[in-house]
C-alpha positions in Angstrom: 115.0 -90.5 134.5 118.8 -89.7 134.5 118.0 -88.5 137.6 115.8 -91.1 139.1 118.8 -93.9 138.2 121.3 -92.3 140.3 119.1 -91.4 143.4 117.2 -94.7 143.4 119.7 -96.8 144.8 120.3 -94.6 147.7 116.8 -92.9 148.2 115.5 -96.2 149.1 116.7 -97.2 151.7 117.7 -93.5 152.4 114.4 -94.9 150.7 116.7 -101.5 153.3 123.6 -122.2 161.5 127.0 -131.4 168.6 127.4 -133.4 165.9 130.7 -136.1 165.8 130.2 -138.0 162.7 129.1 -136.9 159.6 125.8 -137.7 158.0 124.6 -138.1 154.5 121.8 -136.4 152.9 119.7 -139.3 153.2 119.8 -140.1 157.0 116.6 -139.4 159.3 116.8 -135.7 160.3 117.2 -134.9 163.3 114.6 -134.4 166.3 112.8 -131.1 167.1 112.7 -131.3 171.0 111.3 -127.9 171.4 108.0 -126.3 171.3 108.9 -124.2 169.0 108.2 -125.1 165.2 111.3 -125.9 162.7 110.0 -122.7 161.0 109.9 -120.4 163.6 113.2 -121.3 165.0 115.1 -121.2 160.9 113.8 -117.7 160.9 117.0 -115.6 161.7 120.3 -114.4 160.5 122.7 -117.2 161.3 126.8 -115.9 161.3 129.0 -118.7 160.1 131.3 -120.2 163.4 133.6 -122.2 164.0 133.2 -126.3 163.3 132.7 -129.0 166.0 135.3 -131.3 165.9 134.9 -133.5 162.6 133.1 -131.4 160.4 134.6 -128.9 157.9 132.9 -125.0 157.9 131.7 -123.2 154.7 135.0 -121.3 155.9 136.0 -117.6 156.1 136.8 -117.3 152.7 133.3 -119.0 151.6 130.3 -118.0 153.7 129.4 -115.2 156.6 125.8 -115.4 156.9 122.5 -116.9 156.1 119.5 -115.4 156.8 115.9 -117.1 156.7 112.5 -114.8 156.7 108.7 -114.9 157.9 108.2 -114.3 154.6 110.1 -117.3 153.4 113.2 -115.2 151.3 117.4 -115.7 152.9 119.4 -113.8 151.8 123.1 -114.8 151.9 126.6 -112.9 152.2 130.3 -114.4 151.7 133.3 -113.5 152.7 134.4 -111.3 149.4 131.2 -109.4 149.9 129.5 -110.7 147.0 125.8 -111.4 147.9 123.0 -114.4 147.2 119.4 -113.7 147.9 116.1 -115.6 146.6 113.1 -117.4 148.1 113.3 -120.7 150.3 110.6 -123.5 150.8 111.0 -125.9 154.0 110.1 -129.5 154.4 109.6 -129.5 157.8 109.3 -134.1 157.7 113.0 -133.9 156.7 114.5 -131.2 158.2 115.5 -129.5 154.4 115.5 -125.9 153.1 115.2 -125.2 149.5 116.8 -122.4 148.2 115.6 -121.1 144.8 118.2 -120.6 142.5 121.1 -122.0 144.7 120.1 -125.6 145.9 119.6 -127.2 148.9 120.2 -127.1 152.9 119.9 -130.8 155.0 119.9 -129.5 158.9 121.8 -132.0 161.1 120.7 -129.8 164.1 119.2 -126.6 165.5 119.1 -124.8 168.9 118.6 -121.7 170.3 122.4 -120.7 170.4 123.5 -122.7 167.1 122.6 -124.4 163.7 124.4 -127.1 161.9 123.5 -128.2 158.1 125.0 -129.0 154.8 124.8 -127.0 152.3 124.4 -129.0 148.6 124.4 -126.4 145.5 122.7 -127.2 142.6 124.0 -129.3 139.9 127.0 -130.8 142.5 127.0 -133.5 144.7 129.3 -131.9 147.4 128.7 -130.8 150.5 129.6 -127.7 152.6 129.8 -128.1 156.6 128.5 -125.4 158.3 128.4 -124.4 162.1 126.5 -121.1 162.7 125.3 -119.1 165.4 122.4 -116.9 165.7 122.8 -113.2 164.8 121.7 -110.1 167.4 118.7 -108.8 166.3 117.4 -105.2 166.8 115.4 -104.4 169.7 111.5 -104.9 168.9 110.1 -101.6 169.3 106.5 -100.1 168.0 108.1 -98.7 164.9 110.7 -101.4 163.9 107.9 -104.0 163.7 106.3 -101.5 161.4 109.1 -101.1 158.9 110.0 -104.9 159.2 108.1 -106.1 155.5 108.5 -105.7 152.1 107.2 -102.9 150.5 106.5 -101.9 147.3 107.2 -98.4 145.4 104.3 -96.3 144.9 105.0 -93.0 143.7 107.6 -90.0 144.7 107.3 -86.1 145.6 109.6 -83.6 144.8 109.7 -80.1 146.8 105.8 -81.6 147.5 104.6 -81.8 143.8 104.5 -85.0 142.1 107.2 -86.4 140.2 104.8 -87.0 136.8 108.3 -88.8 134.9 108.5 -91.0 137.6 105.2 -91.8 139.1 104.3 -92.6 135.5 107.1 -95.3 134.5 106.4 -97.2 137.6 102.3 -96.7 137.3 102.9 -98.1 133.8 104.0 -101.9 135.5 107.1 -101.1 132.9 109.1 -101.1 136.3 109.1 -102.4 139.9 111.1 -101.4 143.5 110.9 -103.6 146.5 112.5 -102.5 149.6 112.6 -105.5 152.0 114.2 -104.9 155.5 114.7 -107.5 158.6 115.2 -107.0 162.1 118.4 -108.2 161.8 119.5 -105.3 160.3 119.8 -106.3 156.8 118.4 -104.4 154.0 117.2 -105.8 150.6 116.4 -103.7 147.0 115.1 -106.0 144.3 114.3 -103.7 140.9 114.7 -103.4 137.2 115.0 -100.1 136.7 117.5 -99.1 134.3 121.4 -99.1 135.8 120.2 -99.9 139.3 121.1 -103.5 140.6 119.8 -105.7 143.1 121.5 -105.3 146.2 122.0 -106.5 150.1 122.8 -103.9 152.5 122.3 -103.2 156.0 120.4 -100.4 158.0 120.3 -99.2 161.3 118.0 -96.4 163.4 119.9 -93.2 163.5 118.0 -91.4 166.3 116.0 -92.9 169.6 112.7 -91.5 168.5 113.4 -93.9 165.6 112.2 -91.5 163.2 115.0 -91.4 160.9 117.4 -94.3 159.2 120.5 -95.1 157.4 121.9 -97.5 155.3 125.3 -98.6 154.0 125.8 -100.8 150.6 128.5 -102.6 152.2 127.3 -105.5 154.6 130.9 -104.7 156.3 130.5 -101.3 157.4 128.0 -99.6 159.5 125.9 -96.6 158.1 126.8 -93.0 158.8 123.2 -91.5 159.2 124.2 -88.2 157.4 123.7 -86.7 154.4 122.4 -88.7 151.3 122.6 -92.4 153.6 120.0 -90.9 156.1 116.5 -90.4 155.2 113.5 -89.5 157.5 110.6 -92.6 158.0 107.2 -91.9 159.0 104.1 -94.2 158.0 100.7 -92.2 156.3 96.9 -93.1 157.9 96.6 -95.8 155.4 100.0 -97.9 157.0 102.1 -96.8 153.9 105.7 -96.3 154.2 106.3 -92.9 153.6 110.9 -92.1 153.4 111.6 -88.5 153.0 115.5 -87.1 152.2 117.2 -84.2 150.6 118.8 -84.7 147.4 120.6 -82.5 145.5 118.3 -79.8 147.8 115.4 -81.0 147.0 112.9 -82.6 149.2 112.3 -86.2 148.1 109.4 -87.8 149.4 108.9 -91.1 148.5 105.2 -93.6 149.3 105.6 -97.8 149.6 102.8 -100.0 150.6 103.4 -103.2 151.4 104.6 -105.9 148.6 101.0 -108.0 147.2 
C-alpha cells in the first residue's frame, strides 16, 4: 500500500468570463441573442482579462481561470496556485451559476470571445468583477473525445499479474479514484486514498499518434512527457480506459471505466 500511495498520484494521470455600469444581483439578466443555449456556451475554460472600463477584475493576485463542464463540475485556479473545484447547477431564467461549496456566479454577459459576471462567495455579500475570455482548447480528434470524461478506477496490473493488495482495497468500496480530464487541458484527481490529495493539474498529448500523455501538478508549467509524467493510453474492447507506465521498472497497467 506504501507503494500504491506514492505512485497513485502520478500513475493516474501518468494514470488528468460591454458592460458601463454596474448591476446588482437582482437586476433582469441579461439576453441570450444566440442560438446557442446559456449552457452550451458557459461550458469552457474562461482565463481571467482585463476589466471594461468601470468594473473592478477578480484581479491577478485573486483569480486565473474558471472552467465550467458538460458534466456540470468548474474547476477553478488563482493566482498563488491554490485550486477550487466542485459541481455547478445553472438557472438558465436568471442567468446564475451555483457553485457547490463556494457560492454563486450572476452573468452580466456572454459571447463567443468574452464572459462578464460577479462572483458572490458564500456567507458575504460582496462582489468580485470579473472580465474573462475563453481559453484554447485542444484540437478534437478521435481519441481526445474518447479520454474527455470521468473515469473511475477499476483495478491495476503489475509486470501483467494482478495487483491482489490493490485491486482488493478499491473492490472493497473502502476507497475511490476519479480521473476527470477536459479538452481544455486540465486534469482533475478526486480520491481518498490514504496521503493522496485532490488535485488540479494539466495534461497534454505527448506524441501525434496520440497514444501516449503527460501531466504536470502545477497548472503553471507544461508537462515533460518523460519518465514517471508520461504514461501510455489505449482504450480495451469494452471502451475502458486502459494507462500503462513504468515505475520503479515495473510495468503498471492500470483499467478505468467511466464514472456511474
Amino acid at each position: 500500500m506504501k507503494h500504491f500511495v506514492t505512485t497513485l498520484f502520478t500513475l493516474t494521470f501518468v494514470l488528468a468570463f460591454t458592460l458601463g455600469c454596474k448591476k446588482s444581483s437582482n437586476d433582469e439578466p441579461a439576453p441570450d441573442n444566440s442560438t446557442t443555449t446559456l449552457q452550451n456556451r458557459i461550458e469552457k475554460k474562461w482565463d481571467v482579462s482585463t476589466p471594461p472600463a468601470g468594473r473592478v477584475a477578480a484581479g491577478s493576485e485573486a483569480y486565473t481561470s474558471f472552467e465550467f463542464t458538460d458534466e456540470g463540475k468548474y474547476f477553478i485556479i488563482k493566482a498563488d496556485k491554490s485550486q477550487l473545484k466542485g459541481s455547478f447547477t445553472l438557472t438558465v431564467g436568471d442567468s446564475i451559476l451555483t457553485l457547490d461549496g463556494l457560492g454563486k456566479i450572476y452573468i452580466d454577459d456572454i459571447t463567443e470571445t468574452q464572459i462578464i459576471f460577479r462572483l458572490v462567495l458564500t456567507g458575504t455579500t460582496d462582489e468580485i468583477n470579473v472580465n474573462a475570455a475563453p481559453a484554447t482548447p485542444i484540437s478534437i480528434s478521435q481519441n481526445t473525445k474518447k479520454l474527455l470524461n470521468s473515469w473511475s478506477y477499476k483495478s491495476r496490473k503489475v509486470n501483467g499479474t494482478p495487483d491482489a493488495t490493490i485491486n482488493d482495497a478499491f473492490s472493497s468500496g473502502n476507497y475511490y479514484l476519479y480521473a476527470t480530464f477536459t479538452n481544455y487541458g486540465t486534469y482533475s484527481i478526486e480520491t481518498n486514498a490514504p496521503g493522496t490529495a485532490s488535485k488540479v493539474g494539466i495534461w497534454k498529448w505527448c506524441n501525434t499518434e496520440q497514444t501516449s500523455f503527460g501531466t504536470s501538478n502545477d497548472p503553471d508549467v507544461q508537462p515533460t512527457c518523460v519518465g514517471m509524467n508520461a504514461s501510455s493510453v489505449s482504450f480495451n474492447s469494452d471502451g475502458n480506459l486502459v494507462l500503462t507506465a513504468t515505475i520503479n521498472g515495473n510495468v503498471q497497467e492500470d483499467t478505468y471505466v467511466t464514472k456511474p
